[in-house]
MOPAC internal coordinates of N, CA, C and O (Angstrom, degrees):
PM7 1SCF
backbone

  N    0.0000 0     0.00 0     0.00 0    0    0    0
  C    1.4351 1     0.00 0     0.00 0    1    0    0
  C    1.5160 1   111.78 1     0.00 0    2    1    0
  O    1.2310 1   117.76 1    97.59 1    3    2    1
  N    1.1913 1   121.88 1   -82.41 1    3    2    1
  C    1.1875 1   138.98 1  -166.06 1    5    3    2
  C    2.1722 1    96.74 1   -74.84 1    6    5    3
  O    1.2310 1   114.83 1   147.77 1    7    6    5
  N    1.1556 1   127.41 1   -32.23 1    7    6    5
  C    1.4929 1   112.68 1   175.21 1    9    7    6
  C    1.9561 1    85.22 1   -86.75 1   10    9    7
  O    1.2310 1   100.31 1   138.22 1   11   10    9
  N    0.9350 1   153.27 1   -41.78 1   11   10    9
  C    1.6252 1   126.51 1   173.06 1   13   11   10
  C    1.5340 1   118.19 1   -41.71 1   14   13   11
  O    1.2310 1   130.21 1   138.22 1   15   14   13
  N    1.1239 1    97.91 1   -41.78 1   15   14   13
  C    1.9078 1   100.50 1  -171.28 1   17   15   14
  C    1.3802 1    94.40 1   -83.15 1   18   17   15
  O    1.2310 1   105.80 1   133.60 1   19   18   17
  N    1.4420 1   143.94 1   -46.40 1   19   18   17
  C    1.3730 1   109.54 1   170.64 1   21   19   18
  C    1.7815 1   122.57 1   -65.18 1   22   21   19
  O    1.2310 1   118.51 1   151.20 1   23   22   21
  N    1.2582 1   120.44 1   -28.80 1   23   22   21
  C    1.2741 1   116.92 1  -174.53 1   25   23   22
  C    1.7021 1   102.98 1   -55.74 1   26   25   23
  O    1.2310 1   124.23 1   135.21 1   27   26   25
  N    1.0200 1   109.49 1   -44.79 1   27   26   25
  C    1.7089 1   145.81 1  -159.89 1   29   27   26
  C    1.7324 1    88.50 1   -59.44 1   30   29   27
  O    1.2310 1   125.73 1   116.52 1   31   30   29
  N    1.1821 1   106.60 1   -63.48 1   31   30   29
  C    1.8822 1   122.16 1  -164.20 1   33   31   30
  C    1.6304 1    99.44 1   -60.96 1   34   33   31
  O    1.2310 1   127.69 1   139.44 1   35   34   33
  N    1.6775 1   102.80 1   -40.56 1   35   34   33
  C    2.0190 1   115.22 1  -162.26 1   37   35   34
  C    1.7124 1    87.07 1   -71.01 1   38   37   35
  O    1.2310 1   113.37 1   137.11 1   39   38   37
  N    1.1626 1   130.14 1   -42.89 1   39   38   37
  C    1.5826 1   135.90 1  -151.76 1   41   39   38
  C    1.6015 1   102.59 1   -75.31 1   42   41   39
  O    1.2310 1   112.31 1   134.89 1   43   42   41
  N    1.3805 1   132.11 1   -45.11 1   43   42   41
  C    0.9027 1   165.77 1   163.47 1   45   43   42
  C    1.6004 1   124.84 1   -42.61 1   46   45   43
  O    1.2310 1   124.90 1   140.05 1   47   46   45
  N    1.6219 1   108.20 1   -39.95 1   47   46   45
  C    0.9737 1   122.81 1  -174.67 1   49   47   46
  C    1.3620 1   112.91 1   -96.49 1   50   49   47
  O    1.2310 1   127.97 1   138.17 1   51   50   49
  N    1.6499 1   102.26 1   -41.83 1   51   50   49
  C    1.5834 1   131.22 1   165.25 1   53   51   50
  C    1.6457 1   103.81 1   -29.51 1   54   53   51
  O    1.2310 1   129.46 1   105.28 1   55   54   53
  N    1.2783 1    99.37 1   -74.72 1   55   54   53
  C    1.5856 1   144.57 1  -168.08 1   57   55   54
  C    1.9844 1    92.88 1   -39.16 1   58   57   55
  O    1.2310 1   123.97 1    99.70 1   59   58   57
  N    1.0452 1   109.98 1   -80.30 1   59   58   57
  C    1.6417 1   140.51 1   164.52 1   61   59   58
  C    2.0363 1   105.62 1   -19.92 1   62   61   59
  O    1.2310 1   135.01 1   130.36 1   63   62   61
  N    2.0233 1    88.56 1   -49.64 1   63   62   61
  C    2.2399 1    90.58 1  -166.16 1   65   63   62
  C    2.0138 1    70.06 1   -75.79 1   66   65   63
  O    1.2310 1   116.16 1   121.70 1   67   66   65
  N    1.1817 1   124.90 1   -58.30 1   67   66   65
  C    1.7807 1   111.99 1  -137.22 1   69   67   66
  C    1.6097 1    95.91 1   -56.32 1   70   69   67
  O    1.2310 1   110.79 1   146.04 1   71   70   69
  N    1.4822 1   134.92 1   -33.96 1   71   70   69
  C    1.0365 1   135.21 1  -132.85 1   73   71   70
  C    2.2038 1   100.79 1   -96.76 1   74   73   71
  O    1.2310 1   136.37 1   147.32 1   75   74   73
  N    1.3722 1    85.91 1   -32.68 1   75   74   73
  C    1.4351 1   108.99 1  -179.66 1   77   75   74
  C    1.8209 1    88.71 1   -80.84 1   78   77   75
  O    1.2310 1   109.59 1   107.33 1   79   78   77
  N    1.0309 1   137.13 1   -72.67 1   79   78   77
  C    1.6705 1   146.67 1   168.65 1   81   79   78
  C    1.4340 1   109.86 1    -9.54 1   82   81   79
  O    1.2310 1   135.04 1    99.16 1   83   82   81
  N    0.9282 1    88.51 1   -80.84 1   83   82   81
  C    2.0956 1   125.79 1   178.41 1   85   83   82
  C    0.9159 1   130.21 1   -79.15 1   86   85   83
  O    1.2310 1   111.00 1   139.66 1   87   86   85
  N    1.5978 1   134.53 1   -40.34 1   87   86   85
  C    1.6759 1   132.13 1  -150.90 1   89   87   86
  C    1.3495 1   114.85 1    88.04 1   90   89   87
  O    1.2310 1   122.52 1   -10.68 1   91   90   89
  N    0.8625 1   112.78 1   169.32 1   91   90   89
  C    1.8098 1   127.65 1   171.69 1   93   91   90
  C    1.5364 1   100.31 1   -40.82 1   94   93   91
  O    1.2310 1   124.28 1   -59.37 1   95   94   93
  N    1.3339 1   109.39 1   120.63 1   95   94   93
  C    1.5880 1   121.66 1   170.79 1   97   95   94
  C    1.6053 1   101.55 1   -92.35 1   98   97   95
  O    1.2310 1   126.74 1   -29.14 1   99   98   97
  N    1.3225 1   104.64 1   150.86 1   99   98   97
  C    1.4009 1   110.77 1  -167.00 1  101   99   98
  C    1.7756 1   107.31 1   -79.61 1  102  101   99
  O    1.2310 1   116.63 1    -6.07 1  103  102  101
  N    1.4544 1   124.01 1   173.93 1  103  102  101
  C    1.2674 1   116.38 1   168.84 1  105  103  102
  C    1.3634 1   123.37 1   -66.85 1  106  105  103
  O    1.2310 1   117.55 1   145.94 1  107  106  105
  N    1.5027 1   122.27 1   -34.06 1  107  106  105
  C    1.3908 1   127.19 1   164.78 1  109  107  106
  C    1.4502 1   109.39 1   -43.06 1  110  109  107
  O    1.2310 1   115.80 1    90.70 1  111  110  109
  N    1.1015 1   125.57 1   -89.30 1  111  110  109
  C    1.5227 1   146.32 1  -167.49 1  113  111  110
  C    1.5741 1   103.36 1   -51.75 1  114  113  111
  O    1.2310 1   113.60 1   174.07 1  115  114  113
  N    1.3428 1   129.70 1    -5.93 1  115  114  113
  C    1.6434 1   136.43 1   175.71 1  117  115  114
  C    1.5501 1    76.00 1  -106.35 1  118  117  115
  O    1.2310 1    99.63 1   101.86 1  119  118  117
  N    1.0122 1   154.37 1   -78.14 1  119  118  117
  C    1.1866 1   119.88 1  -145.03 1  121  119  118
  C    1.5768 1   125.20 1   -81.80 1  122  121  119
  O    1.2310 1   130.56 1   177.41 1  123  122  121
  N    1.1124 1    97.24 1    -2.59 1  123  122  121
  C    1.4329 1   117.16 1   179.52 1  125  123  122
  C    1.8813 1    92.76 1   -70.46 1  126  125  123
  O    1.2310 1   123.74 1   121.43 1  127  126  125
  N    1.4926 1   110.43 1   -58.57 1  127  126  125
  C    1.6141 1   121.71 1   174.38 1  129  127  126
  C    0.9742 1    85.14 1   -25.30 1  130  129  127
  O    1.2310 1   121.43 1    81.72 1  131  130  129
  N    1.2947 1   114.87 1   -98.28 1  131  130  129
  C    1.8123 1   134.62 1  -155.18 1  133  131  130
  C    1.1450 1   120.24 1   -16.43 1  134  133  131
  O    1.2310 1   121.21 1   151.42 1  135  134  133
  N    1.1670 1   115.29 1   -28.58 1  135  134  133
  C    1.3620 1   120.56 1  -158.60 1  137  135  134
  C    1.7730 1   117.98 1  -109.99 1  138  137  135
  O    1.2310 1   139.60 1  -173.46 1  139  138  137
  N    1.4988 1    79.60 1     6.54 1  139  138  137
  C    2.0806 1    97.61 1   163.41 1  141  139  138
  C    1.1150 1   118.53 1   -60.10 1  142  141  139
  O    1.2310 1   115.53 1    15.39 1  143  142  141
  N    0.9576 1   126.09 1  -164.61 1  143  142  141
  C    1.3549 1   153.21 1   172.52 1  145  143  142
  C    1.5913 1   125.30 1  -115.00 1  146  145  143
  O    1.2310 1    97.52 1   -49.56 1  147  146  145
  N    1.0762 1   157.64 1   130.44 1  147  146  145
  C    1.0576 1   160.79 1   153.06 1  149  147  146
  C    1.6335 1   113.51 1     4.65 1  150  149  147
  O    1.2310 1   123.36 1    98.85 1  151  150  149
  N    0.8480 1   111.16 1   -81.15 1  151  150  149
  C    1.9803 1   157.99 1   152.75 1  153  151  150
  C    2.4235 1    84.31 1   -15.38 1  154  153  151
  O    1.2310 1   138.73 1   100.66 1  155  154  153
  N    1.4875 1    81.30 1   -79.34 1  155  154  153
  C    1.2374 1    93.55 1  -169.60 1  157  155  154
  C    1.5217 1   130.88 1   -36.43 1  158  157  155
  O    1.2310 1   135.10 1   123.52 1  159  158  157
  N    1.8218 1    88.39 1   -56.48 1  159  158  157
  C    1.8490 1   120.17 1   160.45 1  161  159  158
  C    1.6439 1    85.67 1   -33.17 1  162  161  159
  O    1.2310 1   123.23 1    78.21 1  163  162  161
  N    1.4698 1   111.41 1  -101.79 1  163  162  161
  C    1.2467 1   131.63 1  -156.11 1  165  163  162
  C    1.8274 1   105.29 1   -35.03 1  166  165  163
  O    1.2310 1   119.90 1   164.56 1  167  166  165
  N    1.1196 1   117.79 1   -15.44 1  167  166  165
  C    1.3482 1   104.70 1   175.01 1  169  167  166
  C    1.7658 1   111.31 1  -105.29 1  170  169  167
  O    1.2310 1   124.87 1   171.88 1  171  170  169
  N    0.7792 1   108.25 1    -8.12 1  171  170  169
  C    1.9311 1   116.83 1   170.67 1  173  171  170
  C    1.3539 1    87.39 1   -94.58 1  174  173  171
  O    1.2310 1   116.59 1   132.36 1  175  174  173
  N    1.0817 1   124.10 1   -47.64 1  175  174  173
  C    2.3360 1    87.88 1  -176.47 1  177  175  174
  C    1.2901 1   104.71 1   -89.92 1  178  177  175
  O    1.2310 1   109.75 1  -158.52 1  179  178  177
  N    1.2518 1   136.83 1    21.48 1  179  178  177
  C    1.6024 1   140.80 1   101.25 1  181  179  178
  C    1.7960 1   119.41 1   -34.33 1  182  181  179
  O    1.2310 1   121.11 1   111.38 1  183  182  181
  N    0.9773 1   115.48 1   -68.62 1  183  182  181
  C    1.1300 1   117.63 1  -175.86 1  185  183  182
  C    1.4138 1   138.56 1   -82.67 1  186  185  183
  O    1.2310 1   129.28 1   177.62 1  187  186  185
  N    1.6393 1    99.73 1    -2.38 1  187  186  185
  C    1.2815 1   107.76 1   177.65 1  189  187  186
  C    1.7579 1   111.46 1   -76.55 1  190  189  187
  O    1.2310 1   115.98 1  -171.66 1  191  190  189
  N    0.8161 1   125.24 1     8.34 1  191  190  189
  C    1.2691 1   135.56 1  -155.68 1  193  191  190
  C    1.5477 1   108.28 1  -106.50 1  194  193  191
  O    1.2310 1   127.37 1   167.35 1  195  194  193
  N    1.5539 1   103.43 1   -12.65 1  195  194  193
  C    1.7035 1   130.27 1  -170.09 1  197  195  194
  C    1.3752 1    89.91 1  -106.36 1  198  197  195
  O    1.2310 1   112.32 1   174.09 1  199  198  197
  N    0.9120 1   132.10 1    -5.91 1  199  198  197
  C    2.0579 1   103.66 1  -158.66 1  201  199  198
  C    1.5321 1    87.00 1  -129.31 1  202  201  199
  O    1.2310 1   130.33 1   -41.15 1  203  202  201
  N    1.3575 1    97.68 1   138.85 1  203  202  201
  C    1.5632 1   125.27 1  -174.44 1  205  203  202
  C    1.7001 1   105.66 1  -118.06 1  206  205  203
  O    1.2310 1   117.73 1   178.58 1  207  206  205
  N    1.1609 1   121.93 1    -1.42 1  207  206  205
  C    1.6983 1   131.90 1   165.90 1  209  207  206
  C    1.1460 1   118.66 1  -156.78 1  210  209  207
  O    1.2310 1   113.47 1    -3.95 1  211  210  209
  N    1.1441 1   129.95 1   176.05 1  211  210  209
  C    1.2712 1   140.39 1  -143.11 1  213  211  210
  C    1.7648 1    96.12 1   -96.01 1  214  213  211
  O    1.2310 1   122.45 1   145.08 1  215  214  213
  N    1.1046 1   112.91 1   -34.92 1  215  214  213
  C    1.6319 1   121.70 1   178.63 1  217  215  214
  C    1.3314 1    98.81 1   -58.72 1  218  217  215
  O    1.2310 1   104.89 1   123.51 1  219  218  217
  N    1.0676 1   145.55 1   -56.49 1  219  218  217
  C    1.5172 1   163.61 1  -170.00 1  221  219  218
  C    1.3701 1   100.62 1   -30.49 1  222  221  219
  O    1.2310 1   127.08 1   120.83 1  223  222  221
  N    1.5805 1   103.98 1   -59.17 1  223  222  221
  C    1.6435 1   125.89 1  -169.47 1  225  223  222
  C    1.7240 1    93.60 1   -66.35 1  226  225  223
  O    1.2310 1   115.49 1   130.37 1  227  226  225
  N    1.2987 1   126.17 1   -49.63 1  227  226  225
  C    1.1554 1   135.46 1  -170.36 1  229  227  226
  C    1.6370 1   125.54 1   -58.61 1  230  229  227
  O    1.2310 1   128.66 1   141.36 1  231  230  229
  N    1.4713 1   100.93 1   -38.64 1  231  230  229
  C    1.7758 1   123.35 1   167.65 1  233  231  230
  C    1.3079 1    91.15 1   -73.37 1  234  233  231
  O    1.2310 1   103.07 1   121.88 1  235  234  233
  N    1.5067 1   148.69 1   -58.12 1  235  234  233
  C    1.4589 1   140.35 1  -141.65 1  237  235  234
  C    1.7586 1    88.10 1   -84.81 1  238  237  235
  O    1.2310 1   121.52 1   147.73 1  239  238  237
  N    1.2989 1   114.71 1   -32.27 1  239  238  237
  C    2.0226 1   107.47 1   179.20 1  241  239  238
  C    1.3464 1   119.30 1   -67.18 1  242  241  239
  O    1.2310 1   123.79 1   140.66 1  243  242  241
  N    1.9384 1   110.33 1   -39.34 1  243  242  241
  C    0.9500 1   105.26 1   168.18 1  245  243  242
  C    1.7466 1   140.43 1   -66.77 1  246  245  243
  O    1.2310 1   133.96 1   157.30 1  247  246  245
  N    1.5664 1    90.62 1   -22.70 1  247  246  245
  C    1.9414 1   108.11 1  -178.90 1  249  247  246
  C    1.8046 1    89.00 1   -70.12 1  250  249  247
  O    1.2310 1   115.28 1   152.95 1  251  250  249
  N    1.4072 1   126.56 1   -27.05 1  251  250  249
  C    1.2123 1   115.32 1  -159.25 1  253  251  250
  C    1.6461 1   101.54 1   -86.55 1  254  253  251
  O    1.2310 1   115.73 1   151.54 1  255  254  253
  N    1.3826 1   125.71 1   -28.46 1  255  254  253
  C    1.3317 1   133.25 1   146.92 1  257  255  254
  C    2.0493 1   129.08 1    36.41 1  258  257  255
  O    1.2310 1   132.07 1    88.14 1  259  258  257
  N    1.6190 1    94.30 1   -91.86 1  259  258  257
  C    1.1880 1   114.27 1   156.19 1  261  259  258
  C    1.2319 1   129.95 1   -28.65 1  262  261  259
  O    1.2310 1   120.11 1   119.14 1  263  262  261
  N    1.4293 1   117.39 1   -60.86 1  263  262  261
  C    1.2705 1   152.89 1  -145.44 1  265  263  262
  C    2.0052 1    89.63 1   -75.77 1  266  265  263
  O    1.2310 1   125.51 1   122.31 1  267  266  265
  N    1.4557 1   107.01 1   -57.69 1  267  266  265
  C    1.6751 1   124.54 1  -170.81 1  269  267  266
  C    0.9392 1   106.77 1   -88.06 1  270  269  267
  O    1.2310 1   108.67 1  -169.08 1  271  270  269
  N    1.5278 1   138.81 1    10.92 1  271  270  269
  C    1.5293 1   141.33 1   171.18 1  273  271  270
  C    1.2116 1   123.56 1   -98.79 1  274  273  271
  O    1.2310 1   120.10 1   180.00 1  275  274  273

């Protein structure tokens, strides 16, 4: 309950820095998001603040890789 609505709020907010950052993120690469972690969220709206293109977001999903396997 209560860890959905924060994951839910972090995804959301995430969603909100890349879109303002970047532009419209595609459906691939949102669901790829989704499928973070809490922890994870909270460290990409850290990092959105670094990426100046859309590839940027794409290298930081792939380093995250490991981690979702």
């Amino acid at each position: 309950g209560l860890q959905q609505g924060l994951q839910r709020e972090a995804l959301t907010m995430v969603m909100r820095l890349l879109t303002r950052q970047l532009g419209k993120v595609d459906l691939r690469t949102r669901r790829r998001i989704e499928k973070l972690s809490h922890t994870e969220l909270e460290d990409l709206g850290e990092a959105v603040f670094d990426f100046n293109k859309k590839s940027d977001l794409t290298k930081w999903l792939d380093a995250q890789k490991p981690r979702n396997e």
